[in-house]
C-alpha positions as CSV (number, residue, x, y, z in Angstrom):
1,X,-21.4,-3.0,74.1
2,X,-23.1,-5.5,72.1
3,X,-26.0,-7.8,72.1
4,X,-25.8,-11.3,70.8
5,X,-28.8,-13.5,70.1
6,X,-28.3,-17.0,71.1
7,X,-32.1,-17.9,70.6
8,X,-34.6,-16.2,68.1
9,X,-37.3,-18.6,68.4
10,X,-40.6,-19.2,70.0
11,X,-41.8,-22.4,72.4
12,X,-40.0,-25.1,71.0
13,X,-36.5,-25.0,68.9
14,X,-36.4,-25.5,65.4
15,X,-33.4,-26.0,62.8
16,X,-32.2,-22.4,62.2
17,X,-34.3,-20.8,65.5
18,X,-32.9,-22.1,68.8
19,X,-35.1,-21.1,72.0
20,X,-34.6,-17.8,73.7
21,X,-31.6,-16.8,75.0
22,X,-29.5,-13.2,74.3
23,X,-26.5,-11.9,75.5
24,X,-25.1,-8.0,76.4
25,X,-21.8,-8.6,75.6
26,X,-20.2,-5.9,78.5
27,X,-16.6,-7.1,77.5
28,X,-15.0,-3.5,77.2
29,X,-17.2,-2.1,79.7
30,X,-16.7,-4.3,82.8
31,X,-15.3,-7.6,81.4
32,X,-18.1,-10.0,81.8
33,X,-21.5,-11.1,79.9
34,X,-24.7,-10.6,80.8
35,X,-27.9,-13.2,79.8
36,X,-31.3,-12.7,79.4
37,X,-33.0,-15.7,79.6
38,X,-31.6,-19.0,79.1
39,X,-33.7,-21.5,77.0
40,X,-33.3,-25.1,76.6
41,X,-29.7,-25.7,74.2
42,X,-28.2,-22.2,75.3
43,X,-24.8,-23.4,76.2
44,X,-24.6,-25.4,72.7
45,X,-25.3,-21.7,71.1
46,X,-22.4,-20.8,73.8
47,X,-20.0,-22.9,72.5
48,X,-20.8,-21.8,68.7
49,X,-20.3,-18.2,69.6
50,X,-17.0,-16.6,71.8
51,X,-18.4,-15.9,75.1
52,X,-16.7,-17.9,78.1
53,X,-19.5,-19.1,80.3
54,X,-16.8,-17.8,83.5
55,X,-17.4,-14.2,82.2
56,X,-21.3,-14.9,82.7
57,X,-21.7,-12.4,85.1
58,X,-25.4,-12.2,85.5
59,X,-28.4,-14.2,84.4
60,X,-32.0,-12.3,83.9
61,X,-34.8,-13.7,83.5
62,X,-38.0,-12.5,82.1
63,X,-40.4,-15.1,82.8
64,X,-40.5,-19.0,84.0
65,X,-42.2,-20.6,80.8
66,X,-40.0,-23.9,79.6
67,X,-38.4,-22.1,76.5
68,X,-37.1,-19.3,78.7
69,X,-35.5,-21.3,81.7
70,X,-34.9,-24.8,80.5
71,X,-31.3,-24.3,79.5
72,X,-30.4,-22.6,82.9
73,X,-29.3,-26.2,84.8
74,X,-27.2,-27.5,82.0
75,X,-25.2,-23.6,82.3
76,X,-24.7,-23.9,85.7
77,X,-23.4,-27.1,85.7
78,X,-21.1,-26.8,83.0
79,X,-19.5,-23.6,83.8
80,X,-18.2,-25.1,86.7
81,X,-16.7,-27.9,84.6
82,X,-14.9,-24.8,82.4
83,X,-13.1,-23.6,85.6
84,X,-15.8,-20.3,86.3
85,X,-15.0,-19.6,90.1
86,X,-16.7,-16.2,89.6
87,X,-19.6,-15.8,91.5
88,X,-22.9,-15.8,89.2
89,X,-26.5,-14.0,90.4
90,X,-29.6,-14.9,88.7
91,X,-32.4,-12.6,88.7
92,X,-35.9,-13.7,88.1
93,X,-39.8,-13.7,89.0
94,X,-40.7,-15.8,92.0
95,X,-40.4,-19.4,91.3
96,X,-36.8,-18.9,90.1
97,X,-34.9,-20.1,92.7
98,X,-36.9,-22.8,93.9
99,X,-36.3,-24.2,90.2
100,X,-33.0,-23.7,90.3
101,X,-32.1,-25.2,93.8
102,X,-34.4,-28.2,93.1
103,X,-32.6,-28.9,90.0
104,X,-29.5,-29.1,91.0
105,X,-30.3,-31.1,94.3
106,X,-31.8,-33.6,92.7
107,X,-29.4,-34.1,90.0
108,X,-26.9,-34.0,93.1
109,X,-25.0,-30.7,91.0
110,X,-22.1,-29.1,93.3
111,X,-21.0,-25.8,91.1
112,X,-17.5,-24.1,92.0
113,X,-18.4,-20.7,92.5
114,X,-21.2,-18.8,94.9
115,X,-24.6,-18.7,93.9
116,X,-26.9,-15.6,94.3
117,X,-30.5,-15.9,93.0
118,X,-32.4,-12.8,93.7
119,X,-36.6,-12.8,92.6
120,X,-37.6,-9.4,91.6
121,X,-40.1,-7.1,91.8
122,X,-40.8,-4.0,90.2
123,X,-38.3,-1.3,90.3
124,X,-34.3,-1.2,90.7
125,X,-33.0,-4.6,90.7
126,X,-29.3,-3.7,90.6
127,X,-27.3,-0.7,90.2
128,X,-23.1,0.1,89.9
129,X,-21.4,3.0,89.2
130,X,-21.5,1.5,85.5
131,X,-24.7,0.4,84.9
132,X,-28.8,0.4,87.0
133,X,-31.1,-2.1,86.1
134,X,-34.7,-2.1,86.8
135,X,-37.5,-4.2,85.9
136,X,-41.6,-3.9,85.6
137,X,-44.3,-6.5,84.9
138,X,-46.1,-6.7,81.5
139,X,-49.0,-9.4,80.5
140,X,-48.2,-12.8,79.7
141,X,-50.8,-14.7,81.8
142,X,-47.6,-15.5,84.3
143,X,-45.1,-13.3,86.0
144,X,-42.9,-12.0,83.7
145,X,-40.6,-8.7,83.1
146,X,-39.2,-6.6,81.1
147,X,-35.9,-5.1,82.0
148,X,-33.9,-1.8,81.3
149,X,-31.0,-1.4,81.0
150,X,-29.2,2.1,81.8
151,X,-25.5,2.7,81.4
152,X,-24.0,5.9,83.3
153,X,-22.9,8.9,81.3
154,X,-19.1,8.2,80.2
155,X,-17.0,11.8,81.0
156,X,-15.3,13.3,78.5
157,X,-11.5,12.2,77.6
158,X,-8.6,14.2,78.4
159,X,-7.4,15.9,75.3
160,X,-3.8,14.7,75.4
161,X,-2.4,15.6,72.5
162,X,-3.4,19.1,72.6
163,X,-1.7,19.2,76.3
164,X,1.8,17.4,74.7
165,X,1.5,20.5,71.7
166,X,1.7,22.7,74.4
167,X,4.8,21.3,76.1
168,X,2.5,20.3,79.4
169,X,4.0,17.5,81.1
170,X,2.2,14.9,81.9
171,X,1.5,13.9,86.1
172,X,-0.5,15.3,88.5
173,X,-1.5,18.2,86.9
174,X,-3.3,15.8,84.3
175,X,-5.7,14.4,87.1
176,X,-6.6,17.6,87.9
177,X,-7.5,18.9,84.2
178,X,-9.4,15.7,83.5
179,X,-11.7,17.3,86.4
180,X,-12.0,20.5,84.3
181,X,-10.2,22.5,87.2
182,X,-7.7,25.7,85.9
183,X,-4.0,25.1,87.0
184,X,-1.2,27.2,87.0
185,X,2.2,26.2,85.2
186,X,5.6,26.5,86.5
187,X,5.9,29.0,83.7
188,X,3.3,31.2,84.9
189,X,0.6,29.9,82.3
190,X,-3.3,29.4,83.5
191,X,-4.8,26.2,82.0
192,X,-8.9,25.6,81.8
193,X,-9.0,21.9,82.3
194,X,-12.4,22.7,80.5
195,X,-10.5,23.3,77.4
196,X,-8.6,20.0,77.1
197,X,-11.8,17.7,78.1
198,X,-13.6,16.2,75.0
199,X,-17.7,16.1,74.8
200,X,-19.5,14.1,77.3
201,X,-20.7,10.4,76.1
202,X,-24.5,9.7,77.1
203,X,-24.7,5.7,78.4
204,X,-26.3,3.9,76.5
205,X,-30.3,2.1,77.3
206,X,-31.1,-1.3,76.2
207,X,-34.6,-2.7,76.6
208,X,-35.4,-6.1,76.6
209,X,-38.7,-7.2,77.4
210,X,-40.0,-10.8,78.1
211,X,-43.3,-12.2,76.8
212,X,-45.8,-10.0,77.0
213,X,-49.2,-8.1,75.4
214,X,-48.9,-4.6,74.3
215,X,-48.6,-2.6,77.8
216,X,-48.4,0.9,78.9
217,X,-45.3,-0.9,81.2
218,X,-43.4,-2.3,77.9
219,X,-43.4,2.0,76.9
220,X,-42.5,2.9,79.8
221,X,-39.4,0.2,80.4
222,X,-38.5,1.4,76.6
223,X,-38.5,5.0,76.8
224,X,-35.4,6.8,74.4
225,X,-33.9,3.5,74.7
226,X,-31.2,3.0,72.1
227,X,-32.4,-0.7,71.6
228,X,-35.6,-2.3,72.2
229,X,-35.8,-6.1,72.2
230,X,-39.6,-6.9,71.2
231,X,-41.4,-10.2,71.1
232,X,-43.0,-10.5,67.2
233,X,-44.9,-14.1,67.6
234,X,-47.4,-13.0,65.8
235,X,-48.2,-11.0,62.2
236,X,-50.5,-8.1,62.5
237,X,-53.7,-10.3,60.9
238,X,-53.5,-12.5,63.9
239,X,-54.0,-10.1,66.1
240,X,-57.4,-11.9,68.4
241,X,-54.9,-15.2,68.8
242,X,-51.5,-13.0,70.1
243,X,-54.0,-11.8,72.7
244,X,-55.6,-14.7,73.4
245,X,-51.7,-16.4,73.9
246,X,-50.9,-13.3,75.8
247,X,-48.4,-12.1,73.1
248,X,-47.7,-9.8,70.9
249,X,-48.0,-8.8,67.1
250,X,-45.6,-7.1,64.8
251,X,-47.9,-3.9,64.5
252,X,-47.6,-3.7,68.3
253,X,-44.4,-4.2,68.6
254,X,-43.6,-1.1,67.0
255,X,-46.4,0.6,68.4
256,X,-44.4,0.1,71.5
257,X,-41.1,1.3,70.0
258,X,-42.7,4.5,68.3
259,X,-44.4,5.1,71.5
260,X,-41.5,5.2,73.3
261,X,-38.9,7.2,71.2
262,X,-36.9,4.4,70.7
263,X,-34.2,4.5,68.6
264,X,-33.8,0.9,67.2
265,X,-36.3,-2.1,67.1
266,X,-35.0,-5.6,67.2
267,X,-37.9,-8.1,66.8
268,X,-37.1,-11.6,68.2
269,X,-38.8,-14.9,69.5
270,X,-40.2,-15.7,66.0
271,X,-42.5,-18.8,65.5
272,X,-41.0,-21.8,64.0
273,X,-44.3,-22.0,61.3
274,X,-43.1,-18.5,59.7
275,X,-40.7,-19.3,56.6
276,X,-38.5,-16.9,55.1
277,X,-40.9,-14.9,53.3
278,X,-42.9,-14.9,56.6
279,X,-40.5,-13.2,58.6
280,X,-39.7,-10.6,55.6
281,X,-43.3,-9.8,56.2
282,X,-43.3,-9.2,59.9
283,X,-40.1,-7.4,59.4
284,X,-42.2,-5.0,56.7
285,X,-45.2,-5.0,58.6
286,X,-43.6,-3.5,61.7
287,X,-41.3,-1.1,59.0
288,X,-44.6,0.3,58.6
289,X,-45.3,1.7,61.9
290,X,-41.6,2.3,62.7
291,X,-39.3,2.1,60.1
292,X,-36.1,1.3,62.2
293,X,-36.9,-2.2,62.8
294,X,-35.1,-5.3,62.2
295,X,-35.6,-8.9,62.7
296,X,-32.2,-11.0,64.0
297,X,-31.5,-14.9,63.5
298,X,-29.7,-17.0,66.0
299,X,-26.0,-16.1,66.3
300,X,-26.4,-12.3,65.1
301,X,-24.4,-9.2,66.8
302,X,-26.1,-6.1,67.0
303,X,-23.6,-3.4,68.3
304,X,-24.9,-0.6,70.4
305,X,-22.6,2.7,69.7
306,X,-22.9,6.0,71.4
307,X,-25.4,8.5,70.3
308,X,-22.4,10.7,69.8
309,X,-21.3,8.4,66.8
């Protein structure tokens, strides 16, 4: 599992910060690629990267402002172009699908594959045997959501090497210890399935939250998550203009994280007027609160490992 930021920036794209876009890379998991939010430019960060726009499996998104959603046409479009038959759902506040059906009417767009676009509300918005996703509203000034991510608990592997030191053949019997049930041997021998299982693997919980103030919802959403995705468009001395833009600072960014027993902080959706020694400081100033923090650039992969490893 891995998360790959197509777009870092904040309102309008800029040389090195493209508009906001990230993908969960699910590739080992369940073969497919899930985006959050799909700013104008996307599919050119797409094409730089090695996701296949036919293994975009799902498209969130967190809120309908211009740099979050203007890229989403141009996707749908061309991933029919690049053979994706797949079928593709789009989740999203109210408002989504009407922009999406209107845009591609009226440029007359046909895609290959089936269409779902579900608008959310709070609570579970999908849910597998792999993997629940649920959403709740923060404060932007418009609808917009922050979404968790919760992978189910991975059961332990079957210990096969000890069973093949032991002269246990392999068949049935295997099935059967992988479920931690005793068996009994041809030879007379009692085998704990219990004994040959390794530990249990705790999924994993990303959190990535769309525009927003500080919130008692953003904590919530980010509770022992193993990543939280964090808005920082503002440093912690401008703190009366991120309210008054319905956004947030560094300082509460990891407020949120600390809050939340979070393990990792990932600050994105950076202004385009902060220069390298800018971002450094946002970086620091969040450090201060919760030291686990990092700021990504376009194109970065941040892997998410087991809290096992």
């Amino acid at each position: 599992m891995e998360l790959q930021f197509l777009g870092t920036g904040a309102g309008v794209p800029a040389k090195h910060r493209n508009v906001s876009s990230i993908a969960l890379k699910l590739l080992d998991e369940r073969n497919a690629v899930w985006l959050f939010d799909c700013g104008e430019g996307t599919q050119l960060q797409i094409l730089k990267s090695t996701i296949r726009p036919r293994k975009i499996e799902k498209i969130f998104i967190t809120h309908l402002h211009g740099d979050h959603i203007f890229g989403l046409p141009g996707l749908l479009s061309s991933r029919s172009f690049q053979g994706g038959n797949e079928k593709l759902e789009i989740y999203g506040p109210v408002g989504i699908a009407e922009y999406v059906r209107t845009a591609l009417k009226v440029s007359q767009t046909r895609l290959s594959y089936e269409l779902k676009i579900i608008e959310v509300k709070e609570g579970i918005v999908f849910s597998d045997k792999q993997f629940t996703v649920s959403c709740k509203a923060l404060d932007h000034g418009i609808a917009s959501f922050g979404y968790r991510i919760v992978e189910a608990d991975h059961e332990g592997e079957l210990q096969v090497e000890k069973l093949t030191a032991l002269n246990i053949p392999s068949g049935p019997l295997y099935g059967k210890l992988k479920r931690g049930e005793s068996v009994e041997l041809p030879d007379g021998r009692v085998i704990n399935g219990k004994d040959f299982v390794g530990e249990k693997k705790l999924g994993r919980i990303v959190t990535i939250l769309g525009d927003t103030r500080k919130t008692k919802n953003s904590v919530l959403l980010a509770e022992n998550a193993d990543i939280l995705v964090h808005e920082s468009t503002f440093n912690k001395e401008e703190e009366k203009m991120a309210r008054a833009y319905y956004h947030s600072t560094s300082h509460h960014a990891a407020q949120v994280a600390l809050e939340a027993q979070a393990e990792k902080l990932i600050l994105t959706h950076i202004s385009a007027r902060y220069l390298t020694g800018d971002i450094i400081q946002l970086e620091n100033e969040a450090k201060e609160i919760f030291p686990n923090t990092k700021i990504v650039k376009d194109m970065e992969i941040i892997e998410i490992p087991f809290k096992a490893e």
